[in-house]
ROLUM-614979 format. One record per residue (C-alpha): residue number from 0; residue in three letters; x, y, z. Coordinates in steps of 0.05 Angstrom, whole numbers, padded with zeros to 5 digits. Layout:
num: NUM, residuo: ALA, u: X, v: Y, w: Z
...
***
This chain:
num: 0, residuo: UNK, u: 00873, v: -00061, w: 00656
num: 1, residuo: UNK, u: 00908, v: -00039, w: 00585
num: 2, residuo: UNK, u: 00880, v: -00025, w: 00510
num: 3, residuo: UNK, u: 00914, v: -00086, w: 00488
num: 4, residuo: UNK, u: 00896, v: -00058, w: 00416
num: 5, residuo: UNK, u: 00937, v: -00011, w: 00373
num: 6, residuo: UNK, u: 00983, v: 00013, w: 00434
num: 7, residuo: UNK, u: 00980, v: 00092, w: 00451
num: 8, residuo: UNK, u: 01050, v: 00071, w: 00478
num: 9, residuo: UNK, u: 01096, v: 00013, w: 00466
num: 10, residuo: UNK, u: 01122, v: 00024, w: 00521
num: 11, residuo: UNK, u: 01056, v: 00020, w: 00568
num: 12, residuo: UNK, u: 01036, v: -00037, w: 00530
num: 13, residuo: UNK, u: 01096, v: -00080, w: 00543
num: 14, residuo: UNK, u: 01107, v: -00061, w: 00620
num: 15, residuo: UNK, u: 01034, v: -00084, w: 00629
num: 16, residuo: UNK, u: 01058, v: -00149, w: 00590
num: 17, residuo: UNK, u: 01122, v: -00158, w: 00635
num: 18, residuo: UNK, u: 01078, v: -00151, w: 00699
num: 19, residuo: UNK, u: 01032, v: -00202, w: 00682
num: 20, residuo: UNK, u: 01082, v: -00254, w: 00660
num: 21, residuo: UNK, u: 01125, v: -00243, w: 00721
num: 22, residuo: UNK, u: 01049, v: -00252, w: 00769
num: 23, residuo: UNK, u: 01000, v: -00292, w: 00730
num: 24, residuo: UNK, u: 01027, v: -00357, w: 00771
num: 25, residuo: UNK, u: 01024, v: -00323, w: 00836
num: 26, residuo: UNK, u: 00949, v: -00293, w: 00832
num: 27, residuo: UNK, u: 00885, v: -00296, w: 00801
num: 28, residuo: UNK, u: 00897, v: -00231, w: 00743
num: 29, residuo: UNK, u: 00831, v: -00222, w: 00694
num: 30, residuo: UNK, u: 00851, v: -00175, w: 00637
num: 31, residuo: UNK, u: 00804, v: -00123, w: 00628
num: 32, residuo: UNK, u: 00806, v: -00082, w: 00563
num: 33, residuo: UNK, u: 00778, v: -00005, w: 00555
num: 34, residuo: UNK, u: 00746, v: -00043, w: 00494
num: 35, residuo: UNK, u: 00702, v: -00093, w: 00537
num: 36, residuo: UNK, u: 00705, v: -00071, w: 00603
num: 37, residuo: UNK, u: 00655, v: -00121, w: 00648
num: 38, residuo: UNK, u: 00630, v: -00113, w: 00714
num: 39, residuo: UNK, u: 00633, v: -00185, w: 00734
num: 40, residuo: UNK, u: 00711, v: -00180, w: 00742
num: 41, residuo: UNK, u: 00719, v: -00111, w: 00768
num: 42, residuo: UNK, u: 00663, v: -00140, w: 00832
num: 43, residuo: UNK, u: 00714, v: -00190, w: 00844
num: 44, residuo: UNK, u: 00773, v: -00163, w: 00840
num: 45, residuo: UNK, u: 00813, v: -00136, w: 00900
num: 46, residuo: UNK, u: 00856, v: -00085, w: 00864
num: 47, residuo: UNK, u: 00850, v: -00057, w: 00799
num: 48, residuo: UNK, u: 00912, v: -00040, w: 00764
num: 49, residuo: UNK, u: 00912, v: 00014, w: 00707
num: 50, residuo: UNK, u: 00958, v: 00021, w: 00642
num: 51, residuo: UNK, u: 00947, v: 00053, w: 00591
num: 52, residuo: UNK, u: 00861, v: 00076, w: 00587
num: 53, residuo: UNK, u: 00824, v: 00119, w: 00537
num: 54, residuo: UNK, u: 00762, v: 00152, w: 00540
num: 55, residuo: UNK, u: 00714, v: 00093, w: 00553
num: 56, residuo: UNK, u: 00753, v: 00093, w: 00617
num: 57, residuo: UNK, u: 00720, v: 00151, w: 00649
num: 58, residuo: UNK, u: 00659, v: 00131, w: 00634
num: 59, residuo: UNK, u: 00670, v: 00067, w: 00686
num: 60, residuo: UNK, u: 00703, v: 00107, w: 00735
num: 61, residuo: UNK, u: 00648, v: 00139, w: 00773
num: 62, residuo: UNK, u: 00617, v: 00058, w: 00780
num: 63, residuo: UNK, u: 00680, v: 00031, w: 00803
num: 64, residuo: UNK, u: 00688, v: 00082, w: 00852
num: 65, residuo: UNK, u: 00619, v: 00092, w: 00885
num: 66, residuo: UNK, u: 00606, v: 00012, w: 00878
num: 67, residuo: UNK, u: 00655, v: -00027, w: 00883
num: 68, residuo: UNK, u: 00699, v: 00008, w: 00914
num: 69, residuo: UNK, u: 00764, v: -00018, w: 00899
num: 70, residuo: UNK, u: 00831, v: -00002, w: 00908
num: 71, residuo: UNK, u: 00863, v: 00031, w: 00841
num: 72, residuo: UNK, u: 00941, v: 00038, w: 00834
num: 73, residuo: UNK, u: 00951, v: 00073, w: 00765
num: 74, residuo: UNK, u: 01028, v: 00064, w: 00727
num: 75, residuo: UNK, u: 01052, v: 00137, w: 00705
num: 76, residuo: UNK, u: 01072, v: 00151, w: 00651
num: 77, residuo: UNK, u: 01125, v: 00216, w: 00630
num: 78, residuo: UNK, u: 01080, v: 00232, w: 00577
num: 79, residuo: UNK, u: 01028, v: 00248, w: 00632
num: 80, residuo: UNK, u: 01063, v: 00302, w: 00668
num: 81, residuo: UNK, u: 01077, v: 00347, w: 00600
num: 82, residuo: UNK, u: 01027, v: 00337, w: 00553
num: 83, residuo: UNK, u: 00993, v: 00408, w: 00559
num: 84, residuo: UNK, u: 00935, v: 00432, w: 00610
num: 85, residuo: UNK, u: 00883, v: 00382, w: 00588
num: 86, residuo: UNK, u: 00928, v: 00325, w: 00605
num: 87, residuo: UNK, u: 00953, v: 00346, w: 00674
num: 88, residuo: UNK, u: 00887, v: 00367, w: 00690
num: 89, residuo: UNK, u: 00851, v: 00300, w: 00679
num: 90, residuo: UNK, u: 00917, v: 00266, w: 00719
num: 91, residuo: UNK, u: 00902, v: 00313, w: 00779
num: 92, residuo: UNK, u: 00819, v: 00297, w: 00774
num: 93, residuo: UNK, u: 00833, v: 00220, w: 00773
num: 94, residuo: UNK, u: 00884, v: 00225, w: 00826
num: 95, residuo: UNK, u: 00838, v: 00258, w: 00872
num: 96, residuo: UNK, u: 00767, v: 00213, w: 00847
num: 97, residuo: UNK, u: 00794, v: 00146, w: 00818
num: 98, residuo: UNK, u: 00866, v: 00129, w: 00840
num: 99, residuo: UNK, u: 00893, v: 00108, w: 00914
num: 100, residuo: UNK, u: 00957, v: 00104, w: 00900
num: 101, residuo: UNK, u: 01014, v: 00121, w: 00837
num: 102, residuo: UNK, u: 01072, v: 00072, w: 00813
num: 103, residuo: UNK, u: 01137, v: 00103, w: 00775
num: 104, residuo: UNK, u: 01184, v: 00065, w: 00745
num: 105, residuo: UNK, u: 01244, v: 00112, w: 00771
num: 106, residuo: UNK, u: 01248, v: 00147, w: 00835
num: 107, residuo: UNK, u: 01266, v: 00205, w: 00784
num: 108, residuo: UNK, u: 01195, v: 00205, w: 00760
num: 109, residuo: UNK, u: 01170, v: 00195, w: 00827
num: 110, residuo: UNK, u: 01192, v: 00260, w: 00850
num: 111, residuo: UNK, u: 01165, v: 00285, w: 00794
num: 112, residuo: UNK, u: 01102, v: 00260, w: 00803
num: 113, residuo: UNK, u: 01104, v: 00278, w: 00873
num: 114, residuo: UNK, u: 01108, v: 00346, w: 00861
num: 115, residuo: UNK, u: 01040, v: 00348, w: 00822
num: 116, residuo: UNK, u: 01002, v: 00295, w: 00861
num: 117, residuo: UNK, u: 01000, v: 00318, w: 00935
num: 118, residuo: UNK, u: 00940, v: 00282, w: 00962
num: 119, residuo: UNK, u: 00961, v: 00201, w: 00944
num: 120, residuo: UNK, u: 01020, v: 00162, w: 00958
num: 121, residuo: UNK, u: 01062, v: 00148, w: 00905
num: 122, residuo: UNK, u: 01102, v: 00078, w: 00895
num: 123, residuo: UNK, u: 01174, v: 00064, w: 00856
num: 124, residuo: UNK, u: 01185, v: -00008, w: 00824
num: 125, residuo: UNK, u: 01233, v: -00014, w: 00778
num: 126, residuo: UNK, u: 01197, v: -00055, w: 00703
num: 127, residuo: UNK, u: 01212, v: -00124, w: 00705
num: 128, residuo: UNK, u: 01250, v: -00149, w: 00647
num: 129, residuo: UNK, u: 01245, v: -00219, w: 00621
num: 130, residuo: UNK, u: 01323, v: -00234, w: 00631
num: 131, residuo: UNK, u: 01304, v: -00318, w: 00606
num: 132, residuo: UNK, u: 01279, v: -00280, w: 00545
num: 133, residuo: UNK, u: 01327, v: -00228, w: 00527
num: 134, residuo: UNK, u: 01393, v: -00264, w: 00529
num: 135, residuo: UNK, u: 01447, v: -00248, w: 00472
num: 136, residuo: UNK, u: 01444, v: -00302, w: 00407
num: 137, residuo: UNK, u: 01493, v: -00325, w: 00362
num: 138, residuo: UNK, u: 01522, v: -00257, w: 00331
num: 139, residuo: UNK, u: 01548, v: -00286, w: 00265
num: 140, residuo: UNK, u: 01480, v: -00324, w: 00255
num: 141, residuo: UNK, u: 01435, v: -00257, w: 00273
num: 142, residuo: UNK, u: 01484, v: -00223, w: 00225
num: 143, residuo: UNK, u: 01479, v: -00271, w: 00171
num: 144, residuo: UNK, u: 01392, v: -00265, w: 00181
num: 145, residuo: UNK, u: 01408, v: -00187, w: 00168
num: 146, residuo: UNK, u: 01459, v: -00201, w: 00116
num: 147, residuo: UNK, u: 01509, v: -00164, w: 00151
num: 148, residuo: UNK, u: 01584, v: -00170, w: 00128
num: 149, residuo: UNK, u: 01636, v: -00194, w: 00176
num: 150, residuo: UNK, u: 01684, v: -00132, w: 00168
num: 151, residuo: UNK, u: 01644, v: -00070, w: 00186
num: 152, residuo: UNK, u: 01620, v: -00034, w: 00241
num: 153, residuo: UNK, u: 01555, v: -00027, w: 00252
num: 154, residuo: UNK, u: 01503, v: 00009, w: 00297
num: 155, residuo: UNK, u: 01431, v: -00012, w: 00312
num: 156, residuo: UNK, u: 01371, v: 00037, w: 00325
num: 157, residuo: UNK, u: 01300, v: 00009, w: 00340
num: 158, residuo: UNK, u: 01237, v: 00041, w: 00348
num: 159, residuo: UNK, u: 01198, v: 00098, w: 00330
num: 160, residuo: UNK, u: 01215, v: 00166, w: 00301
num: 161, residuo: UNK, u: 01195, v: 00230, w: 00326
num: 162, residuo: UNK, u: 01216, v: 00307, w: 00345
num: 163, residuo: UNK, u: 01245, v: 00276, w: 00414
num: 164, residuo: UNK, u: 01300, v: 00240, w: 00383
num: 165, residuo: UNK, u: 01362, v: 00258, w: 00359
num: 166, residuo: UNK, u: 01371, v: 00228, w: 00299
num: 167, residuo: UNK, u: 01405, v: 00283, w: 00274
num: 168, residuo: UNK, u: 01459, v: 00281, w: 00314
num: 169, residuo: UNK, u: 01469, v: 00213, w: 00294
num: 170, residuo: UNK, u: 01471, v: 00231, w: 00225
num: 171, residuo: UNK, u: 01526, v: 00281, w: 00234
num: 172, residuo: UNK, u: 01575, v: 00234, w: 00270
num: 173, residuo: UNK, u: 01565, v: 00184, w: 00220
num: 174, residuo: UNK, u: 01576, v: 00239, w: 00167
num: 175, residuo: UNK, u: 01638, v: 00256, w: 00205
num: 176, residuo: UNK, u: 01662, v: 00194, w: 00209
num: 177, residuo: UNK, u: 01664, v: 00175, w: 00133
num: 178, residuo: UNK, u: 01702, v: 00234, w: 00119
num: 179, residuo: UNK, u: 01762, v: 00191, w: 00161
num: 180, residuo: UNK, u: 01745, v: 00139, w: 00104
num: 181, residuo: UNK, u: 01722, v: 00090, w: 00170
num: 182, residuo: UNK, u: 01667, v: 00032, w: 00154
num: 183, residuo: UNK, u: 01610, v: 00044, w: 00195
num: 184, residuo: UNK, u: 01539, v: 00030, w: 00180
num: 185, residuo: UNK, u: 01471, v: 00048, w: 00217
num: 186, residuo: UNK, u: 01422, v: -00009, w: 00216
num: 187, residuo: UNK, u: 01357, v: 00013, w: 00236
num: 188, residuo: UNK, u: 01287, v: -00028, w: 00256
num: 189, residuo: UNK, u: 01236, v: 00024, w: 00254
num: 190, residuo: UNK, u: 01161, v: 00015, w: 00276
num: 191, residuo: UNK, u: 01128, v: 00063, w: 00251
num: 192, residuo: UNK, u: 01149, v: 00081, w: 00185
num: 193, residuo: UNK, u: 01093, v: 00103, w: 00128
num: 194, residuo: UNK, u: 01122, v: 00115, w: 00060
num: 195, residuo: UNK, u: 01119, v: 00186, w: 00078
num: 196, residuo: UNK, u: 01161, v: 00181, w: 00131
num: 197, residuo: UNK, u: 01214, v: 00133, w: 00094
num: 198, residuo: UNK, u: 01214, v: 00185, w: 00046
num: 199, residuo: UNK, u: 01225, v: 00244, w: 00097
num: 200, residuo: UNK, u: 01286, v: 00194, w: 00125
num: 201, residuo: UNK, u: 01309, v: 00180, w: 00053
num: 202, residuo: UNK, u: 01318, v: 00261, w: 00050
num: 203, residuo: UNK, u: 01351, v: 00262, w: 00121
num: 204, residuo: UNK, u: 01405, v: 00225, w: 00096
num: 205, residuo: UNK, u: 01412, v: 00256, w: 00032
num: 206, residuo: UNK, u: 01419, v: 00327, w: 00061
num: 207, residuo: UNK, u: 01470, v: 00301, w: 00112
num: 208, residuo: UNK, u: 01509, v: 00267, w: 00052
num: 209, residuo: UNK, u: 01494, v: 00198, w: 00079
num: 210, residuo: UNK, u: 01507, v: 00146, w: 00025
num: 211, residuo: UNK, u: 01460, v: 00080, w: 00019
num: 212, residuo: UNK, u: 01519, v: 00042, w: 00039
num: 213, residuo: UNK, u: 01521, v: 00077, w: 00105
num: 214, residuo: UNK, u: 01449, v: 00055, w: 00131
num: 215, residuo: UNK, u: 01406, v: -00005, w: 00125
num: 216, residuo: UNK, u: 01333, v: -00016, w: 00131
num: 217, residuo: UNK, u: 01307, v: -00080, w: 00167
num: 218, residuo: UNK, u: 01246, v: -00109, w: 00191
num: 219, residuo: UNK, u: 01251, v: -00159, w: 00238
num: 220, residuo: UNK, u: 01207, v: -00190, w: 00288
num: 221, residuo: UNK, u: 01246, v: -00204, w: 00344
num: 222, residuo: UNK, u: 01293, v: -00147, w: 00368
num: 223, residuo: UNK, u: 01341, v: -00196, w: 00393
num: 224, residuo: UNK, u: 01367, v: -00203, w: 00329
num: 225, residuo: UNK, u: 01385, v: -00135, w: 00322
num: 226, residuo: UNK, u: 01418, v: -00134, w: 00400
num: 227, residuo: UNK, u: 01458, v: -00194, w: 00375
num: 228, residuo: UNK, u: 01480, v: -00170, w: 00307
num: 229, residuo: UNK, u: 01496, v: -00107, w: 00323
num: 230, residuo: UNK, u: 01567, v: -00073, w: 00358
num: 231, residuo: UNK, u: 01524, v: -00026, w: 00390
num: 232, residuo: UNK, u: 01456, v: -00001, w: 00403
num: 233, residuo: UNK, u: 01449, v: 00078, w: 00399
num: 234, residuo: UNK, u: 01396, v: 00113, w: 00435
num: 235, residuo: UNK, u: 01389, v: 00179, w: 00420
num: 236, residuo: UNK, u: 01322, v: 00204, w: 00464
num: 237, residuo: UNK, u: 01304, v: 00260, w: 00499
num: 238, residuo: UNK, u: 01256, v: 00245, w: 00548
num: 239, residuo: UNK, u: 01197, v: 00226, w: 00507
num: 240, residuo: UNK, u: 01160, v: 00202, w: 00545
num: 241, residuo: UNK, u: 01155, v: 00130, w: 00541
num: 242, residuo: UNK, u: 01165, v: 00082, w: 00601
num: 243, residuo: UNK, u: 01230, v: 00101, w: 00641
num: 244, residuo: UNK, u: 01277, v: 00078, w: 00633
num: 245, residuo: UNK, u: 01272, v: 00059, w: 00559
num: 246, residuo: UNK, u: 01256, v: -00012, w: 00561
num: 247, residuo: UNK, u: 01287, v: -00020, w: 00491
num: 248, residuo: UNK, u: 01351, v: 00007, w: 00531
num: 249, residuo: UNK, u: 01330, v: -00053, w: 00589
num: 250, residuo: UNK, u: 01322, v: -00099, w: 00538
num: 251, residuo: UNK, u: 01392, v: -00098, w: 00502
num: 252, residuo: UNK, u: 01426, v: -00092, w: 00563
num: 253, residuo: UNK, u: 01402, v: -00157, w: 00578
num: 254, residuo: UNK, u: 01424, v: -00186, w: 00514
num: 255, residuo: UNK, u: 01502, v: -00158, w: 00522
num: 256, residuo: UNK, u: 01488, v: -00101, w: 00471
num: 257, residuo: UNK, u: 01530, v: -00045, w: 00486
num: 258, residuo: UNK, u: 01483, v: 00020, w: 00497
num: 259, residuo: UNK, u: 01503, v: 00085, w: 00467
num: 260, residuo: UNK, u: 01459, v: 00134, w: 00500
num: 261, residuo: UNK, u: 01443, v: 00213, w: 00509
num: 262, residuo: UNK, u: 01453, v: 00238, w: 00565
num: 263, residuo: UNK, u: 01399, v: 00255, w: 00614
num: 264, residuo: UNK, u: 01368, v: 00249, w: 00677
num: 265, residuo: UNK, u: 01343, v: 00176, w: 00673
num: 266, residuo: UNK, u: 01398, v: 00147, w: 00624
num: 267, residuo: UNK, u: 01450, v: 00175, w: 00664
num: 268, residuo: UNK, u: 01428, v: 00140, w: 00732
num: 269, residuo: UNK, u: 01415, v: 00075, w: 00687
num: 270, residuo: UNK, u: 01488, v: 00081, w: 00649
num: 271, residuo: UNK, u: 01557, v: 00089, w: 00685
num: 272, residuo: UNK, u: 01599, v: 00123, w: 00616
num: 273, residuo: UNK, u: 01647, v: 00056, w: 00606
num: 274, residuo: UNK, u: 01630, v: 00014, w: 00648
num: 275, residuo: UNK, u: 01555, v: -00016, w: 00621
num: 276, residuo: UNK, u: 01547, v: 00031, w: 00566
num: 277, residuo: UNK, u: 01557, v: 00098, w: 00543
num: 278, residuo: UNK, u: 01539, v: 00166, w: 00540
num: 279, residuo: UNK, u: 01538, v: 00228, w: 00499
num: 280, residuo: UNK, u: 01522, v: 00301, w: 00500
num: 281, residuo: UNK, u: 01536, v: 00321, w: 00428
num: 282, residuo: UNK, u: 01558, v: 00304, w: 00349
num: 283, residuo: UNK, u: 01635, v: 00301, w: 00383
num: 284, residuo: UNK, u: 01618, v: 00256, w: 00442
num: 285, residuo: UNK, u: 01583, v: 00211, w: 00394
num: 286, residuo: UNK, u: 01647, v: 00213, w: 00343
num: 287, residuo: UNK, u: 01695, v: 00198, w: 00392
num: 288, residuo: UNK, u: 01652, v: 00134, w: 00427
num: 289, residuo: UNK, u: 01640, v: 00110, w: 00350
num: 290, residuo: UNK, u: 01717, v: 00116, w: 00319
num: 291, residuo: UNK, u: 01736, v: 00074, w: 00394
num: 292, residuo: UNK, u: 01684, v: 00020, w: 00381
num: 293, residuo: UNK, u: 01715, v: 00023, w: 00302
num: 294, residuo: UNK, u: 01780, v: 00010, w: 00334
num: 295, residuo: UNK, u: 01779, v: -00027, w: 00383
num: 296, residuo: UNK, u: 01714, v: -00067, w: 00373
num: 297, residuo: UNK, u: 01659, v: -00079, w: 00420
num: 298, residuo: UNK, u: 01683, v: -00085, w: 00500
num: 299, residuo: UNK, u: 01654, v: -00157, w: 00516
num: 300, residuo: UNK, u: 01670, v: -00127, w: 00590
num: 301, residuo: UNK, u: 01621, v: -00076, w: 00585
num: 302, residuo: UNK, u: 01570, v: -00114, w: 00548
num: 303, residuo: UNK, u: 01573, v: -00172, w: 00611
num: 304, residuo: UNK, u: 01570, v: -00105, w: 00661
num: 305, residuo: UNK, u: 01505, v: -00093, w: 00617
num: 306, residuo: UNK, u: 01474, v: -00149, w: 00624
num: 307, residuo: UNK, u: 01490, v: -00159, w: 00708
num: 308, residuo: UNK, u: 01458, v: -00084, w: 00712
num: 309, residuo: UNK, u: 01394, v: -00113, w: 00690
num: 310, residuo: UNK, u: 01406, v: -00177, w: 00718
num: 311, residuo: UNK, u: 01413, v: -00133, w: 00797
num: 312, residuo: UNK, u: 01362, v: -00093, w: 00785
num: 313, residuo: UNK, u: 01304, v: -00116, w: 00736
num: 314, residuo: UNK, u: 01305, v: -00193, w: 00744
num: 315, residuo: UNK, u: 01235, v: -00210, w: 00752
num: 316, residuo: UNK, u: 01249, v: -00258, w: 00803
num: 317, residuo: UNK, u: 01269, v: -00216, w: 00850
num: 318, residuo: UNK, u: 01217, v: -00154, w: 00836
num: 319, residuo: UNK, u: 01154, v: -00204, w: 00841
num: 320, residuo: UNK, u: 01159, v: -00197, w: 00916
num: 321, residuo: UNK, u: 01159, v: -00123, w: 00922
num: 322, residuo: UNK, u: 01108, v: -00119, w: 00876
num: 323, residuo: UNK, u: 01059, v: -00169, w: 00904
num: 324, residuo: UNK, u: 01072, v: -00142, w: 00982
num: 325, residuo: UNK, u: 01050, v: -00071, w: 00949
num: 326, residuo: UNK, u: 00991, v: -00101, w: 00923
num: 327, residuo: UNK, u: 00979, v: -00123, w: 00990
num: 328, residuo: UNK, u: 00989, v: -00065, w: 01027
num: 329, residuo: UNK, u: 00948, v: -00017, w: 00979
num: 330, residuo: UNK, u: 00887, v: -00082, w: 00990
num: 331, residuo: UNK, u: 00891, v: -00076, w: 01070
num: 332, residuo: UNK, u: 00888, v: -00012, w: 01059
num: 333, residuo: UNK, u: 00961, v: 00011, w: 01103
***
């Protein structure tokens, strides 16, 4: 069950893809959307499985409960736990009325959720990545699509912008940088950029003294061409919020993109500091990882350790099983 419309989350809305790709051939799965949601399917079912909901939701949740009586595992989400009192309060009601059981996608966030939800069991699986999707391309090709020269440095960041992510930091480093005269450039594939906000970035850069030739713009459809093009991917996120671990971080592992990371509780299980990635604290960290990749050039060691974390730990072919014998526990009812 997800609003497969405009996505509250990208995240939420492309875990709930994942699942179902890595499942659909191994049971019967009906899609229901807080749009449409019928009773036909939810009669038949044997488990419903929630995403993402909004408020239409609720207003189903009282039937499936008292009629149908279905088992209902619900996917957490960060953004549940610390979104104010209204938030944690309706996470507490439906964990007590609606849900049998919790899934997490670290064991982090489980004993977070733990913590708050003492009267249902709550699960770990790890999001399945499509590894058969998300393999590394030609680089000079994707850099050619991007019109990337073959003599420069340069940095990917993808996604959204907000008050959790440190883009400021980024912006000093690369500030830093230039003053050694080094050629760097920050290539970034944003989603949600209104002309007010690529104005509010155009002034980010100007009051950090960030020159047009130090960034690029670029909207492309298929983020593998940025994993590919790119010497690095930097990630510079608090804990938003979204699905943990990032799955933009999941995904360009997969492809051999280096990850550049900040530090924190999930990145820093997710990330051994030179060995599949790296991570940083502050503007210095930051400077010092980006003059070594100028120098030296992307690791391909590290970029293959990348890929074989993701490979060990978030192949879909070897999560299906834990996922479908939790399905069949929570039906049984043990």
């Amino acid at each position: 069950m997800e609003s497969w419309g405009e996505p509250w989350n990208e995240g939420y809305k492309n875990l709930a893809k994942y699942i179902y790709e890595m499942l659909k051939h191994h049971m019967d799965i009906y899609v229901l959307t807080s749009k449409k949601i019928e009773a036909s399917p939810l009669k038949e079912s044997d488990l419903i499985h929630i995403f993402n909901y909004t408020a239409p939701f609720h207003k189903f949740a009282p039937l499936i409960v008292s009629r149908y009586r279905k088992p209902v595992v619900k996917h957490v989400a960060k953004k549940e736990l610390d979104l104010g009192i209204r938030t944690i309060t309706r996470t507490l009601l439906n964990s007590t009325f609606v849900w049998n059981a919790l899934i997490t996608t670290t064991d982090v966030l489980a004993r977070e959720v733990r913590r708050l939800v003492k009267n249902k069991p709550v699960f770990y699986l790890p999001p399945p990545i499509p590894v058969n999707y998300f393999k590394k391309l030609h680089k000079d090709a994707c850099r050619e699509l991007l019109g990337l020269e073959g003599d420069k440095t340069y940095v990917g960041y993808t996604g959204t912008l907000n008050e959790f992510r440190k883009l400021d930091v980024v912006l000093k480093a690369l500030k830093l940088i230039d003053n050694k005269g080094e050629r760097i450039e920050l290539v970034l594939s944003l989603t949600n950029l209104t002309s007010n906000g690529l104005e509010l970035l155009k002034r980010a850069f100007a009051s950090n003294r960030i020159t047009p030739n130090q960034y690029r713009l670029v909207n492309v459809k298929d983020v593998r061409i940025i994993y590919s093009a790119v010497d690095a991917l930097i990630y510079p996120v608090e804990r938003e919020g979204a699905v943990e671990p990032p799955l933009t971080v999941l995904e360009a592992m997969s492809c051999e993109c280096i990850v550049i990371a900040y530090r924190n509780a999930i990145t820093s299980n997710l990330l051994s500091d030179g060995y599949n990635g790296f991570l940083f604290s502050s503007t210095e960290d930051l400077v010092k990882i980006l003059r070594d990749l100028i120098n030296r050039g992307p690791d391909e060691v590290i970029a293959r350790n990348a890929r074989k974390t993701v490979m060990d730990g978030y192949d879909p072919s070897m999560l299906r099983k834990s996922y479908v014998e939790l399905y069949g526990k929570l039906i049984s009812g043990k």
